[in-house]
N, C-alpha and C positions, 0 to 999 in steps of 0.2 A: 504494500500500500504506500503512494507515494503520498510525499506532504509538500505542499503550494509553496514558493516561495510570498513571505510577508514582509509588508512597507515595515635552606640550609644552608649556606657560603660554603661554597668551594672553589679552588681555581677555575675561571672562565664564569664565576656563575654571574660576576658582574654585569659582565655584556648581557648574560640572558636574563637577569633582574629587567635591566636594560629595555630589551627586546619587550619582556611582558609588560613593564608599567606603559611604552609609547602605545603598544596594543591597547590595554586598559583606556588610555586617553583618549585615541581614536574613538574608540565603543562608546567613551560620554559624550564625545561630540557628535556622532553619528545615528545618533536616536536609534539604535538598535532594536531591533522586535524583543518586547520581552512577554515573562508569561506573566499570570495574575499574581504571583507572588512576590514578582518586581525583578527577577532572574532573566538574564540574559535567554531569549527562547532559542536551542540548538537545534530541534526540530528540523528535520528536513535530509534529504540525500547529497551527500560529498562526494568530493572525489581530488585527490590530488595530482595535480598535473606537472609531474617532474619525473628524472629518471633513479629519483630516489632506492628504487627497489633494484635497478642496476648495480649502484655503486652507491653507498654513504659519500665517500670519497672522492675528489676530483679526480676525473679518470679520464686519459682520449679512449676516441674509438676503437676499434680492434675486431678483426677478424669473424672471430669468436671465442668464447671462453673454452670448449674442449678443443686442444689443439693437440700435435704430434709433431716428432719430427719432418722437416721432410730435407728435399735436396739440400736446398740453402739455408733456409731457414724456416721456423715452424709452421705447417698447413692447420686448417680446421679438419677436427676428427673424421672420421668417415661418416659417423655417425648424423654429424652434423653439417657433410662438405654439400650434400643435395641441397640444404633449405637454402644454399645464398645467402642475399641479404637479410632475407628473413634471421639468419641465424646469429647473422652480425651484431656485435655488440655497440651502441650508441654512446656518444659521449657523455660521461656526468659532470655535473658542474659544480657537486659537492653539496650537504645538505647540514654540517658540523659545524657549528659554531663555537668552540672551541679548541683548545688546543693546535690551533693553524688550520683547522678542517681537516684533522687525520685523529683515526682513533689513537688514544695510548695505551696501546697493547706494551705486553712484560715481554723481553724477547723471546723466551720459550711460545708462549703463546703470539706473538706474529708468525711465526714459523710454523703452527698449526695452523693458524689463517691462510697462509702460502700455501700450504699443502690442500687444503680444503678447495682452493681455485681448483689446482692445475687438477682436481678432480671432480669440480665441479657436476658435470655429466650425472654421477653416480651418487652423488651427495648432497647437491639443492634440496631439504624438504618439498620445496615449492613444484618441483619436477614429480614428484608425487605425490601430489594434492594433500599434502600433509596439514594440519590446522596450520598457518604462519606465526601466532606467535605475535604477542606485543612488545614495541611498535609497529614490525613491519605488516598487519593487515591493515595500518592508515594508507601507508601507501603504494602499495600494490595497483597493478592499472586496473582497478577494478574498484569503482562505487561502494558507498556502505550507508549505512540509514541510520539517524541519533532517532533514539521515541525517549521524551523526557515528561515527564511529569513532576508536582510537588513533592509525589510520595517515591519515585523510580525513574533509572537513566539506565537504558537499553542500549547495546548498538546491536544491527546484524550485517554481515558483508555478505557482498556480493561471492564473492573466493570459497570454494569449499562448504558455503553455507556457516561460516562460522559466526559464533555469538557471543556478547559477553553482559552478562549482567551487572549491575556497578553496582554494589552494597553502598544506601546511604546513611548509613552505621558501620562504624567499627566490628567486622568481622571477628579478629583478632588473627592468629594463624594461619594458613592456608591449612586443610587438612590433607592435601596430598598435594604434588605437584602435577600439573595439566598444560597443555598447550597453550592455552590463552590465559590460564594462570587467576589468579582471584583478583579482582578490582574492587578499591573502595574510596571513594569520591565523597568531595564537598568542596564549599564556594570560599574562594580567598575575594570578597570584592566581586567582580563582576567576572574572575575566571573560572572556571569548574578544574580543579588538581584533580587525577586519579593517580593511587599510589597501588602498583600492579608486584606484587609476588607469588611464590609458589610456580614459577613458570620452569617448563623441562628444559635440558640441555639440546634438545636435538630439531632445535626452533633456530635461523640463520637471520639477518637481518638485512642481506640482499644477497644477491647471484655471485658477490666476489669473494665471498669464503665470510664475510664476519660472522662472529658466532659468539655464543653467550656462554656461562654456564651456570649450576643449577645455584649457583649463589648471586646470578643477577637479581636486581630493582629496577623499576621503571617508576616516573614519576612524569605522568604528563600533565599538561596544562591544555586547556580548549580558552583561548579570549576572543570574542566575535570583533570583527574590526568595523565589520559594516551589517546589513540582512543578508546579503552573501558570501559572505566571507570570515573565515574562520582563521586566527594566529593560532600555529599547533609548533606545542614543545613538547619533548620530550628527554629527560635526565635518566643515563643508566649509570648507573653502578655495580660493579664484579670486580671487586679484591683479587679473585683469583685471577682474571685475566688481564685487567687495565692498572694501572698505577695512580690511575683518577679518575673523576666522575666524566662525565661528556655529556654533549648536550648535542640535538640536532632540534631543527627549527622549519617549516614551510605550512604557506597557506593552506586552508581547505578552501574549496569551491563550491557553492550551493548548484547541483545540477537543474537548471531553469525549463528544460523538453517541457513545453506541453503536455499533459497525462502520462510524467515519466514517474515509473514504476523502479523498483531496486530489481536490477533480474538476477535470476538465480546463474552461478555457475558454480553445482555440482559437482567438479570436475572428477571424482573419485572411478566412478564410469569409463570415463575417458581413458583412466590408467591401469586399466585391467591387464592387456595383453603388453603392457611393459612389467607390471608386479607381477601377473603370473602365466603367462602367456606361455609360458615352459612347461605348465602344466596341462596343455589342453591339448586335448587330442587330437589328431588332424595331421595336416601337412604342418610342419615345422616352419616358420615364419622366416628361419633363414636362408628356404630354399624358393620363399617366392622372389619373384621377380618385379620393378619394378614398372609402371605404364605408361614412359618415356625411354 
């Protein structure tokens, strides 16, 4: 169901203090939609338009991410050499507002994030429609829907069908760890914070290996700038893998379509005969042939 659009300190955190209070300003100046309880209304479908889910990090283009050797130097996989440009990897412009726009990985763990690219193929959750994990279901090329009320703050995306409910009380604990992990929110002001734990280790934060582990925090912030437009932060924290906190930062966009609905993509379906396509019976997939 669509909805209409309507008329701690740590290093770097200054910049993103920063970044939220000009947000916050804007939103008093810009008469924002709010709801009856005088709250910023979030209501409505997003979508983020950047290559955020490529690369956190400023990146050029490239080939593709599975590559090989070859002659001179390294081709796109086999796997991947048919799709062309489709398979091609797009420039990122970086989305990290701290620490120069590059994560502070411990060296041990850069060296798993290295490792995690150059086998990207085999290791993306994303590649098998696994839940993504907060933050990267913001921004994934794929829509997601806020439903808020006075008593409850929903989202669901478009990706996988995934969902998360935002407790607006203090939970306490996560009681197990899960893929999109426990959120529990409330209002600084005119921003909505969620503070996300209990999230599993085998959640990536885009296509170029970053990864988490099961001792990350997330801590984002939603401040509306205008009726369509949304400042979204996000702070993680992992002792185990970063030497600091980080921070990334980009608009949401209120999707405007006329009678646009959040569409489902399911994709679970889709990666059948890559999960288990070894198990079905038939001609074996590596003896078909291609229809070019």
């Amino acid at each position: 169901m669509a909805c209409a659009p309507q008329e701690s300190q740590s290093p770097g955190a200054t910049q993103t203090g920063t970044n939220t209070a000009a947000a916050q300003g804007s939103a008093a100046e810009s008469g924002i939609p709010r709801t009856p309880d005088g709250k910023p209304d979030l209501n409505g479908i997003w979508q983020v338009l950047s290559n955020a889910n490529v690369n956190l990090e400023p990146a050029p283009p490239q080939s593709a991410f599975a590559m090989v050797p070859g002659d001179f130097v390294p081709v796109p996989a086999p796997e991947v050499v048919a799709m062309g440009a489709v398979g091609a990897v797009p420039a990122s412009q970086g989305v990290i507002t701290t620490n120069d726009g590059y994560i502070p990985y411990k060296p041990e763990a850069l060296a798993q994030r290295d490792e995690n690219r150059e086998n990207w193929l085999q290791r993306d959750p994303e590649i098998k429609c696994f839940m993504p994990g907060v933050p990267r279901a913001t921004y994934l090329p794929h829509p997601f829907q806020i439903f808020q009320s006075d008593s409850a703050f929903f989202i669901a995306y478009s990706f996988a069908g995934a969902v998360r409910n935002v407790y607006l009380e203090d939970p306490g604990e996560p009681p197990i760890d899960s893929w999109m992990g426990q959120s529990y929110g409330y209002w600084e002001g005119d921003t909505f914070v969620v503070e996300v734990s209990g999230l599993i280790d085998q959640t990536w934060y885009d296509r170029a290996g970053n990864y988490r582990s099961w001792e990350s925090k997330v801590t984002e912030r939603y401040t509306m700038v205008d009726e369509n437009v949304i400042q979204y932060e996000a702070t993680i924290e992992d002792p185990q893998l970063y030497t600091e906190p980080w921070t990334i930062a980009m608009p949401l966009y209120r999707r405007l379509e006329q009678d646009f609905e959040l569409p489902q993509f399911k994709c679970v379906e889709f990666v059948e005969e890559l999960m288990f396509g070894r198990f079905r019976k038939g001609r074996p997939i590596e003896e078909m042939v291609m229809p070019f």
